[in-house]
C-alpha positions as CSV (number, residue, x, y, z in Angstrom):
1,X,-142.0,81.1,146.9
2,X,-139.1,81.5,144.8
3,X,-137.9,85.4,144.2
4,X,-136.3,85.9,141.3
5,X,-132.6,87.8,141.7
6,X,-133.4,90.5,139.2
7,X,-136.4,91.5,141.9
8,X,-133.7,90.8,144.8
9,X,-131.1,93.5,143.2
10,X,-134.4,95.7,142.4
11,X,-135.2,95.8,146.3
12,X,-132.1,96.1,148.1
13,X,-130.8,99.1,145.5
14,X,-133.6,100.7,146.2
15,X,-133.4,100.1,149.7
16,X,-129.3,101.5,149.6
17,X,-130.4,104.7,147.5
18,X,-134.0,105.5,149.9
19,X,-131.0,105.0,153.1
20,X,-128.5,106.6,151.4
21,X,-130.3,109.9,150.6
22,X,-131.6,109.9,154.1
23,X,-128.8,109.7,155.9
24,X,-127.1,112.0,153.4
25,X,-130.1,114.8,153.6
26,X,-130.4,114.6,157.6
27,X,-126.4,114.8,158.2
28,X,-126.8,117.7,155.8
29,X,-129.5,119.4,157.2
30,X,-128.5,119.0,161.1
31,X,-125.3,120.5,159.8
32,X,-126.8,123.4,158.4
33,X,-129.4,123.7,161.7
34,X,-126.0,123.6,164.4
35,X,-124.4,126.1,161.9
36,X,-127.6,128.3,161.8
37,X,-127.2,128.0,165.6
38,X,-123.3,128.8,165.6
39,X,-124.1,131.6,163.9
40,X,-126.5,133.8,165.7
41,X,-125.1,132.6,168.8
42,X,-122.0,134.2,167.6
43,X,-123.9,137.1,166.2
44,X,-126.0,137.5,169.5
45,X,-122.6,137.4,171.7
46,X,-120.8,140.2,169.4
47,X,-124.0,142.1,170.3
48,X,-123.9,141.4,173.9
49,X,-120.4,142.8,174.3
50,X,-120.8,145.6,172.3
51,X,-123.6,146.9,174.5
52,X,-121.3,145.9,177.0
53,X,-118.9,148.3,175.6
54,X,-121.2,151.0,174.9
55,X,-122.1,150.7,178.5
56,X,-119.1,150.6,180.1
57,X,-117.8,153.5,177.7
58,X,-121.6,155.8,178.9
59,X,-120.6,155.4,182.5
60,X,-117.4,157.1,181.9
61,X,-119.3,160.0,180.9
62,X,-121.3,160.3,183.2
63,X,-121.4,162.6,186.3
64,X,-122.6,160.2,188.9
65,X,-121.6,156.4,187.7
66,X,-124.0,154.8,190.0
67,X,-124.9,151.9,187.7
68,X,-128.3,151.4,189.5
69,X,-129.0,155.1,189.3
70,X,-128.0,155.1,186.3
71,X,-130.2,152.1,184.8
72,X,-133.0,153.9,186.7
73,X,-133.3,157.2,185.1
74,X,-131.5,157.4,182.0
75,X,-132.7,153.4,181.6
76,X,-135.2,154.1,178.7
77,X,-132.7,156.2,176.6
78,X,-130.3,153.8,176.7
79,X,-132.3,151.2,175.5
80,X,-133.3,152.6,172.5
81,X,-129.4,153.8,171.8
82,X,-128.4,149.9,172.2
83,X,-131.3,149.4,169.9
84,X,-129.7,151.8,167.0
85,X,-126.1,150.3,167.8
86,X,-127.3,146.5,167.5
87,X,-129.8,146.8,165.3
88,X,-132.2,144.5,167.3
89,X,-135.1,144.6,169.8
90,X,-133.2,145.4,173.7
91,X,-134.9,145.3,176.6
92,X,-133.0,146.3,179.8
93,X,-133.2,144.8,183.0
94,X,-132.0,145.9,186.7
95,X,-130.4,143.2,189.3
96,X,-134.2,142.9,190.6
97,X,-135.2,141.5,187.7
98,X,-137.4,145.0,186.9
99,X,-138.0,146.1,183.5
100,X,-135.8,149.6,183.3
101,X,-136.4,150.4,179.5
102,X,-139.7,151.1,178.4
103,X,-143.2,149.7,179.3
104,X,-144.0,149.3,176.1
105,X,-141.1,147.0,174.8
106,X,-142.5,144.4,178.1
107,X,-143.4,141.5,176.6
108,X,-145.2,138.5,178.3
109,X,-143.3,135.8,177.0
110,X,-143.7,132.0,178.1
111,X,-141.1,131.0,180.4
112,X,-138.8,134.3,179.9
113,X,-138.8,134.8,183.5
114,X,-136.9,131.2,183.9
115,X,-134.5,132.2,181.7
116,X,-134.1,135.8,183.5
117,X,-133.2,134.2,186.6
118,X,-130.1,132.1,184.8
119,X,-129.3,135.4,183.7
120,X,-129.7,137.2,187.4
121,X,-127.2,134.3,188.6
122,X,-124.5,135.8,185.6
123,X,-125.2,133.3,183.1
124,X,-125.8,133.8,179.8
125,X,-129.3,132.1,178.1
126,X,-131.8,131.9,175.5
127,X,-135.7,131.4,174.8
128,X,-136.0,130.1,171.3
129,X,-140.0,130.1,170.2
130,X,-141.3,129.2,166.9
131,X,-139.9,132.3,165.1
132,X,-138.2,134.1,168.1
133,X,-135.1,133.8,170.1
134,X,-134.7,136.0,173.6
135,X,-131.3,136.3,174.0
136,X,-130.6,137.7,178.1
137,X,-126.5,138.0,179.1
138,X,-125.7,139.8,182.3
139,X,-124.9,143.3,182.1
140,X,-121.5,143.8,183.7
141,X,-119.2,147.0,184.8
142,X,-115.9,146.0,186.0
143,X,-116.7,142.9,186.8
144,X,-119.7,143.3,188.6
145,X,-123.2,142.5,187.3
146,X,-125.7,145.1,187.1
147,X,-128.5,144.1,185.4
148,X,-129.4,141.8,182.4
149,X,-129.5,142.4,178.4
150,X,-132.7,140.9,176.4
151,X,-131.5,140.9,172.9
152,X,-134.5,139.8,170.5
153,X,-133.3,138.0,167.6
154,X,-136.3,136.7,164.2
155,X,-135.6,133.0,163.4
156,X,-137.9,134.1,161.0
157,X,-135.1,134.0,158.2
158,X,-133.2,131.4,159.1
159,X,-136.1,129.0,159.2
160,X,-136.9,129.6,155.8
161,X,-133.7,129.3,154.6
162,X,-133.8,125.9,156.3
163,X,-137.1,124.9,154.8
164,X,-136.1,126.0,151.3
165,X,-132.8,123.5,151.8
166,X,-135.1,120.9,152.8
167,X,-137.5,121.4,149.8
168,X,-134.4,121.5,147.6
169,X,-132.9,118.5,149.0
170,X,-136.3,116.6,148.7
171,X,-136.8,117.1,145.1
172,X,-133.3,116.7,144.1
173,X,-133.6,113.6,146.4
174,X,-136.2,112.1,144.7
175,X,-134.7,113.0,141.3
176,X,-131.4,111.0,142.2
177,X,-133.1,108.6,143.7
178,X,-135.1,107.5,140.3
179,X,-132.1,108.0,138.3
180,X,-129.7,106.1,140.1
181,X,-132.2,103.5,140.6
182,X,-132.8,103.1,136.7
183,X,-129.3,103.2,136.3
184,X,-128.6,100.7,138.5
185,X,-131.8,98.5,137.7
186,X,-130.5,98.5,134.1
187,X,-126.6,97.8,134.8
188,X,-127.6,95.3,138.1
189,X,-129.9,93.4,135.4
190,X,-127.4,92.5,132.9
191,X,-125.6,90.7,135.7
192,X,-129.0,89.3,136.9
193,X,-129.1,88.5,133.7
194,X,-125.9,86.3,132.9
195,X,-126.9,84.5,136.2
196,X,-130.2,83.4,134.9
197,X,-128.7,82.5,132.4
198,X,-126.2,80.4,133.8
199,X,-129.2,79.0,136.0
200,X,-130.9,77.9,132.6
201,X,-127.2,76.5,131.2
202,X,-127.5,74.2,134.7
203,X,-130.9,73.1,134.3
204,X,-130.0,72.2,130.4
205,X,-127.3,70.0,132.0
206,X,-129.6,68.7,134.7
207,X,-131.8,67.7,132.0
208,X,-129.3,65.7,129.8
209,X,-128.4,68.9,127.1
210,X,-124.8,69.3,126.9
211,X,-124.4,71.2,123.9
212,X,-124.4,74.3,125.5
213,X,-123.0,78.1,123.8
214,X,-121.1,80.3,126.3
215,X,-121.9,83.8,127.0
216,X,-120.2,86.5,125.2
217,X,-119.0,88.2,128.3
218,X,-115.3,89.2,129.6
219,X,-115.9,89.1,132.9
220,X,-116.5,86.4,136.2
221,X,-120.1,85.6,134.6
222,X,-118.3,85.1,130.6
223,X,-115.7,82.7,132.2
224,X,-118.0,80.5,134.7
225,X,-120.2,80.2,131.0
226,X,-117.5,78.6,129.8
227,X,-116.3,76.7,132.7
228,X,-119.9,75.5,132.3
229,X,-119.8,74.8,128.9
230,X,-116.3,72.7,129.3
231,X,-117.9,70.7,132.5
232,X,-120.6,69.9,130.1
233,X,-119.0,68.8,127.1
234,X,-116.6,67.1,129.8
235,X,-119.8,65.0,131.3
236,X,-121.2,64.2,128.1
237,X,-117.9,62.7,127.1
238,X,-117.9,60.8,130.7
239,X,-121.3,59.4,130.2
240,X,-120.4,58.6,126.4
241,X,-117.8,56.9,127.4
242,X,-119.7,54.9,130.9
243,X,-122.2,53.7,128.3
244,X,-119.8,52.1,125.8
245,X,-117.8,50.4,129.0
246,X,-121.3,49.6,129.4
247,X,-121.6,48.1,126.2
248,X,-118.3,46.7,126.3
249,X,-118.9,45.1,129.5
250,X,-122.4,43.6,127.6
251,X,-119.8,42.3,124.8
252,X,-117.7,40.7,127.6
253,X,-120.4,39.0,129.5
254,X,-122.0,37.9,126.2
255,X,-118.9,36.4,125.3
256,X,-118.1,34.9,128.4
257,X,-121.1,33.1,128.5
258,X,-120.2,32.0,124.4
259,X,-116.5,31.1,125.7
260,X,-117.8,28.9,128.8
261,X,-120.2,26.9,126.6
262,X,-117.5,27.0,123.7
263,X,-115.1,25.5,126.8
264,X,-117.3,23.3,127.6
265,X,-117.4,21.9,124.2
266,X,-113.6,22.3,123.8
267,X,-113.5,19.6,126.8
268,X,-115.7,17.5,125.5
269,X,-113.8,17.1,122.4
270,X,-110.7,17.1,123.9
271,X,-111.5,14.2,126.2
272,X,-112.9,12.5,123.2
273,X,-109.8,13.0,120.8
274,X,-107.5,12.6,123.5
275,X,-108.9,9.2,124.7
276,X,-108.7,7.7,121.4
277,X,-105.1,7.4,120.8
278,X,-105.1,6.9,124.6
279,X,-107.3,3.9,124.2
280,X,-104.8,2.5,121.2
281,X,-101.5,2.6,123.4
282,X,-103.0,1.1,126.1
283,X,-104.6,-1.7,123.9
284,X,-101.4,-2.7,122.3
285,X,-99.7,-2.6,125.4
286,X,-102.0,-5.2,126.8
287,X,-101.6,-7.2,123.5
288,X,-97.8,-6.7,124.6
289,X,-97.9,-7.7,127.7
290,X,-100.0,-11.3,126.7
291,X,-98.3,-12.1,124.1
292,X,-94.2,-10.9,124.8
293,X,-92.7,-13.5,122.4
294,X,-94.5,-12.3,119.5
295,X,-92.0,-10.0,117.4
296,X,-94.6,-9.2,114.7
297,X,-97.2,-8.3,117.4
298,X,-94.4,-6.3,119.1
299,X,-93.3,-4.3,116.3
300,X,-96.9,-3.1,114.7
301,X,-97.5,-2.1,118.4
302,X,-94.5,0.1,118.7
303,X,-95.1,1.6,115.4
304,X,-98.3,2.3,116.6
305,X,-97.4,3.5,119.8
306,X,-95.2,5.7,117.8
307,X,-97.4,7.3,115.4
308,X,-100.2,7.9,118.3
309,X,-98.2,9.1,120.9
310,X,-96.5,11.5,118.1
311,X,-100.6,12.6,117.2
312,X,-101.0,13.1,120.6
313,X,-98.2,14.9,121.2
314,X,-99.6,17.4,118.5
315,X,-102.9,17.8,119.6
316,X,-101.8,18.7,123.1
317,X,-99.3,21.4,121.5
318,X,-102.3,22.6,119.2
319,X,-104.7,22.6,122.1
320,X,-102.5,24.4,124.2
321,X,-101.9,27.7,121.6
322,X,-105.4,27.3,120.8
323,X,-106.5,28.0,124.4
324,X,-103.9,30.3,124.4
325,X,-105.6,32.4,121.4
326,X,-109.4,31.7,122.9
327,X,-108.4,33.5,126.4
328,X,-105.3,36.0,125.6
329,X,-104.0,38.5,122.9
330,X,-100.5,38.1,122.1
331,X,-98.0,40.8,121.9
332,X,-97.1,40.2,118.4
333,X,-94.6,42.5,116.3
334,X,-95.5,43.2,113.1
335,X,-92.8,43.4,110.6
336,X,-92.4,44.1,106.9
337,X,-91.8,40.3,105.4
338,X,-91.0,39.4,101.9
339,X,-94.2,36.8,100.7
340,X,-92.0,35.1,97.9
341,X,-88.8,34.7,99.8
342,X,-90.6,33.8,103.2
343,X,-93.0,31.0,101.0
344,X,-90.1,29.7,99.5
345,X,-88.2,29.0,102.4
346,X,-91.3,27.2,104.2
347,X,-91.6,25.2,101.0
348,X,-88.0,24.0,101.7
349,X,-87.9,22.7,104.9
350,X,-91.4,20.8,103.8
351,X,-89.2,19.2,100.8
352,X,-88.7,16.2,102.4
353,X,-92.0,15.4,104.0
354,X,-93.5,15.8,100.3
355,X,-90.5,13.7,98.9
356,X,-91.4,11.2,101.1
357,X,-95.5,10.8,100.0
358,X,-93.8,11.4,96.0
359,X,-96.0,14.5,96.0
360,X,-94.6,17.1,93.4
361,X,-94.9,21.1,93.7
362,X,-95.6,23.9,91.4
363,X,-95.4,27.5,92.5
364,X,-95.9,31.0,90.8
365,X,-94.7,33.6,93.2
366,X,-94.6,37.4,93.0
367,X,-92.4,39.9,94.7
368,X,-94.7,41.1,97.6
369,X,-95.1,42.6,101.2
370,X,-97.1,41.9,104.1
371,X,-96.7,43.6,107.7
372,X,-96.9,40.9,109.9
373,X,-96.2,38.5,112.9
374,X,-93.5,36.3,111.1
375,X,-93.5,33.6,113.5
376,X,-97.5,33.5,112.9
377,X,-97.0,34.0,109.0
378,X,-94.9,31.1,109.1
379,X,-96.9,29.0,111.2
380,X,-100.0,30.0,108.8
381,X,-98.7,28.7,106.2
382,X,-96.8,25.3,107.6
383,X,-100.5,24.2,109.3
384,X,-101.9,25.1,105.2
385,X,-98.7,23.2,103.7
386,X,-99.6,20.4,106.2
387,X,-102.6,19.6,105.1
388,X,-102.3,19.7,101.7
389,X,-100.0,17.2,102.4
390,X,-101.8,14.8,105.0
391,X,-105.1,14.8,102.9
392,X,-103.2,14.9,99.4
393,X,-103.4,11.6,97.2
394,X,-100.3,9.6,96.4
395,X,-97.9,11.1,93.7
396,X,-100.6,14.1,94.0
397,X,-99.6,17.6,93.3
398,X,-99.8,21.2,95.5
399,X,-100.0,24.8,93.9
400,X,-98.8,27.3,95.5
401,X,-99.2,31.1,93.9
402,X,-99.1,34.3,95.5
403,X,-100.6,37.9,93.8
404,X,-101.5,41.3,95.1
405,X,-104.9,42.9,94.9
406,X,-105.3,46.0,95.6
407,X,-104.7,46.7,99.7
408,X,-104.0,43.0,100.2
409,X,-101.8,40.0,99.1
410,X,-103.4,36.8,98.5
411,X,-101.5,33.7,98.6
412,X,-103.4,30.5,97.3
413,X,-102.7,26.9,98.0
414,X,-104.4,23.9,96.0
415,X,-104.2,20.2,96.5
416,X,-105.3,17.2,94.7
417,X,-106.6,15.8,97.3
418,X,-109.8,14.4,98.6
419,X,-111.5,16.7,98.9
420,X,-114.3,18.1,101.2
421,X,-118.0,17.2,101.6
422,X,-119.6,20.3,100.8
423,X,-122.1,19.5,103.9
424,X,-119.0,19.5,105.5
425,X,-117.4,22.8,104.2
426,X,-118.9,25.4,106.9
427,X,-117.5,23.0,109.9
428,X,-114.1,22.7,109.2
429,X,-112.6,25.2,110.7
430,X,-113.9,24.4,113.8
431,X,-112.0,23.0,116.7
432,X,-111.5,18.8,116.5
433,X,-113.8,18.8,113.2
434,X,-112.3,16.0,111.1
435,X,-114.2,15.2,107.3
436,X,-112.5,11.8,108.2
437,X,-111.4,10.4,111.6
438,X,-110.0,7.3,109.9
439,X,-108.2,9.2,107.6
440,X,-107.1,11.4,109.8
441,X,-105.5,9.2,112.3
442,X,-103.9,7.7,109.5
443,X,-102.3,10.5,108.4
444,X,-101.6,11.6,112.1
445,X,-103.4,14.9,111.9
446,X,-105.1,16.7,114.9
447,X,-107.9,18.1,113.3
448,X,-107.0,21.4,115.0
449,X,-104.8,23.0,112.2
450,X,-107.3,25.2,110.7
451,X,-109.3,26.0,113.5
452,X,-105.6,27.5,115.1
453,X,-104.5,28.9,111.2
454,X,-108.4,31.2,111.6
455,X,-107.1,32.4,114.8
456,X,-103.4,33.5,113.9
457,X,-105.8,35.6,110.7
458,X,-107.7,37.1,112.4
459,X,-105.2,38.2,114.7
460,X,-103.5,39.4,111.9
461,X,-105.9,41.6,110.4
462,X,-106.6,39.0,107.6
463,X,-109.2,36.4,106.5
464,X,-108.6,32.6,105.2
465,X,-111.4,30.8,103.2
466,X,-112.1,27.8,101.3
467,X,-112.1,29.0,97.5
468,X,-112.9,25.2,95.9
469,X,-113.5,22.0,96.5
470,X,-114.3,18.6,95.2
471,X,-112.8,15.1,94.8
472,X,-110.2,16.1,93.1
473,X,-108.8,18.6,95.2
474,X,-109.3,21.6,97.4
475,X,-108.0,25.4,97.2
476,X,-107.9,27.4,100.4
477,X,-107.0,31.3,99.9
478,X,-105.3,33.4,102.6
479,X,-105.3,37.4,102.4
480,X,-102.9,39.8,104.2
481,X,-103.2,43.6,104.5
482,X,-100.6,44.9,102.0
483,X,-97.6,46.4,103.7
484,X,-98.3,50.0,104.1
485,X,-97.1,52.4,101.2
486,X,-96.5,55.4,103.7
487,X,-93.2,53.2,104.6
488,X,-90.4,54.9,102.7
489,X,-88.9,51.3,102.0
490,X,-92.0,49.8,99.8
491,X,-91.0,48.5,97.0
C-alpha cells in the first residue's frame, strides 16, 4: 500500500514533538526531583550541625559533662530545645540505640531501626516514606560519638510542588505539542505539496504530456520544476525529431526502392542506346574489312564511324553527370550572374554551329539577375540551345527572350522546328526518351539533354517546362529565382 508523504511528514513530526516533549519534561523534572533532594539534604545537614553546636556549646555549661549522663537526665529537655532551634521534629538517641527524649515523640516507623544502626556505626542516613523523611546523623563531642539525631523532615511540600510542575508541564506539553504540530503540518505540507506535484509533472511525462508549467517557487522544489519542465520540452523535441528521421528514413527507403527500379531502367536503356551505335561501327567495320579496296565504301564508313563514335562519346559524358545528379548533391556556388550578358555570350560560341545548319536568331533580352551555379546556368542553356538546333528545320529560326516576373526571371527559347507529339510531351524529359530515334541519330543527339537540363533546375531552385508545341515549332520556358533584393548590389 502506497503512503502518501504528506501522511509520512504527518507521523514522523508528530513522533519528534510526542519524543521531544518527553524527553524535555522528564530531564526537567528529574532535575527538579535531585535539586528538591540537594536541597533538604543540605537543609537537613545545616540542622544536624547546629544541634551539634548547640550540644557541644550545653556541655560546656554543664557541671558534670558526662555525655551519657547527660543524654540520660536532662535528655528530654534537650530535645524539645533542638526542636525550637531547628524548627523540626528531634528525637534523641543514646549509643544503645535507646530512645532518651520523650516517649511520646517514639514512633514505630518501618525500617527506622536499619537506618539507626548506619547511624550507631557514625554514618549519616535517611528513611524517606511517602510524605516523610527521618533524617539520623551521629551525635558527636570532640570527636566521639555519643548518640544519634532523628531529624523529621514533611516531603509534604515539596511533592506538591513537584506534582504542580508536572501538571504544568503536561498541559503546556500538550498545548505545544498541538501547535507546533499544526505548524509544522501546514509548513511540512507545502513541501509535500511541491513534491506531489512534481510526482504528477513525471507522470504527465510518463504519459506523453510535455507541455508542462513550472512551479512558482524559489527554492530546491521551484528549480527541479523547471529542470523538469526543460527535460520535458527537451524530450518532446528528441522524440520530434526521432519521428521525422523516422520519416526521413521512410522517404529514403521509399526512394531507394524508386532509384533501384529507376537504375534498373537506366541500364536497360543504356545498354539499348549504347549498343546501337555500337552495332553501326562494328557493321561498317566488317564491310571494311571485306571489301578494303572500296574508297566509297571506306569513306561513308569513316564518316559514320565518326558521327557515332562522336554520339557515343556524348551519351557516355551525359550518362555519367546524369548518375552523378541521380545519386549525389553537388557543392554548387551560387553567384549573382547577369541573364543578358551571360545569354549572349552562350549565343556566341553557338554562332557557328547555327551558321553551319543556315539557321538565323532573334533575341529580345532584358537587363536581369539570377543567383546561381554559373557552370549549371550555362550548361542549361547550351543542352536548350542544342536542341533547338538538332531538331530545328533547315534555314529555320530560334527566339530567344528573357523577362522578369515578379520573384523570378524567365528566359524563353522557341524553335521552328518539328515539333512534339503531344502523346509524346509528358515523356520527354525522361532519360533516353527520343520523339524520333531516326532523327535523332541523324542529328547526333543523346536523347539525354533534357532529362540532365530538369536535374541542373531543380537543383537550382527553378522549374523548366514545355510552353508550346506543334509542327511548326516548340517553346520551352526556364524560370530562375530572381537574385535576392536584400543584396546591396541589385540593380
Amino acid at each position: 500500500m502506497k503512503i502518501s508523504i504528506k501522511i509520512k511528514f504527518s507521523i514522523f513530526l508528530a513522533v519528534l514533538l510526542l519524543a521531544t516533549i518527553f524527553i524535555l519534561g522528564f530531564l526537567i523534572l528529574r532535575s527538579i526531583r535531585l535539586n528538591q533532594v540537594d536541597q533538604y539534604e543540605t537543609y537537613l545537614s545545616r540542622q544536624a550541625a547546629t544541634a551539634n553546636a548547640y550540644f557541644k556549646q550545653t556541655m560546656l555549661s554543664e557541671a558534670n559533662k558526662v555525655p551519657q549522663f547527660f543524654l540520660n537526665t536532662q535528655g528530654v529537655d534537650f530535645a524539645r530545645q533542638l526542636e525550637l532551634l531547628t524548627g523540626q521534629s528531634v528525637i534523641l538517641y543514646d549509643r544503645k540505640g535507646n530512645v532518651v527524649s520523650s516517649e511520646s515523640a517514639q514512633q514505630a516507623i518501618k525500617g527506622i531501626s536499619q537506618t539507626l544502626a548506619y547511624a550507631l556505626s557514625g554514618k549519616t542516613a535517611y528513611l524517606a516514606g511517602q510524605d516523610d523523611l527521618y533524617y539520623l546523623t551521629p551525635l558527636t563531642i570532640e570527636n566521639e560519638q555519643v548518640g544519634v539525631i532523628q531529624i523529621y523532615y514533611s516531603l509534604s511540600a515539596e511533592k506538591q510542588f513537584y506534582r504542580e510542575i508536572k501538571r504544568t508541564f503536561a498541559i503546556a506539553g500538550s498545548c505545544i505539542f498541538v501547535f507546533s504540530f499544526l505548524l509544522g503540518y501546514f509548513y511540512f505540507g507545502f513541501f509535500a505539496n511541491g513534491i506531489i506535484k512534481l510526482e504528477l509533472m513525471v507522470d504527465r511525462v510518463r504519459e506523453g504530456h510535455y507541455d508542462l508549467p513550472s512551479l512558482r517557487r524559489r527554492d530546491e522544489i521551484g528549480r527541479l520544476s523547471k529542470g523538469i519542465q526543460a527535460m520535458s520540452h527537451k524530450i518532446k523535441a528528441t522524440l520530434q525529431g526521432m519521428e521525422e528521421e523516422q520519416e526521413k528514413l521512410k522517404l529514403a527507403v521509399n526512394k531507394l526502392m524508386l532509384l533501384d527500379e529507376q537504375q534498373k531502367q537506366f541500364i536497360g536503356n543504356v545498354t539499348h542506346e549504347f549498343k546501337t551505335p555500337l552495332t553501326s561501327i562494328k557493321a561498317y567495320l566488317d564491310l571494311m574489312e571485306m571489301y578494303p579496296g572500296d574508297k566509297e565504301l571506306i569513306d561513308t564508313s569513316i564518316l559514320t564511324i565518326k558521327n557515332e563514335t562522336n554520339r557515343l562519346y556524348e551519351m557516355v559524358y551525359k550518362v555519367l553527370q546524369l548518375s552523378a545528379l541521380e545519386k549525389y548533391d553537388f557543392e554548387y556556388q551560387p553567384q549573382k550572374i547577369e541573364v543578358k550578358q551571360q545569354i549572349q555570350a552562350i549565343l556566341q560560341s553557338l554562332r557557328g554551329k547555327m551558321s553551319k545548319f543556315g539557321i538565323t536568331l532573334e533575341t529580345q533580352l532584358t537587363e536581369a539577375y539570377v543567383k546561381a551555379d554559373k557552370d549549371s546556368f550555362i550548361l542549361i542553356l547550351i543542352n536548350l540551345l542544342d536542341n533547338a538546333i538538332k531538331y530545328n528545320k533547315s534555314n529555320g529560326k530560334i527566339y530567344v527572350r528573357n523577362y522578369v516576373d515578379y520573384h523570378h526571371v524567365i528566359i524563353e527559347i522557341k524553335d521552328t522546328g518539328i515539333g512534339i507529339p503531344k502523346e509524346s510531351a509528358d515523356r520527354i524529359f525522361e532519360p533516353f526518351y527520343t520523339v524520333d530515334k531516326n532523327r535523332s541519330r541523324t542529328s547526333g543527339g543523346s536523347s539525354l539533354g533534357l532529362s540532365l537540363v530538369k536535374k541542373y533546375m531543380e537543383k537550382l531552385g527553378g522549374s523548366i517546362s514545355l510552353v508550346h508545341t506543334d509542327p511548326n515549332g516548340t517553346t520551352f520556358q526556364v524560370s530562375f529565382p530572381n537574385y535576392p533584393d536584400k543584396y546591396p548590389d541589385q540593380r
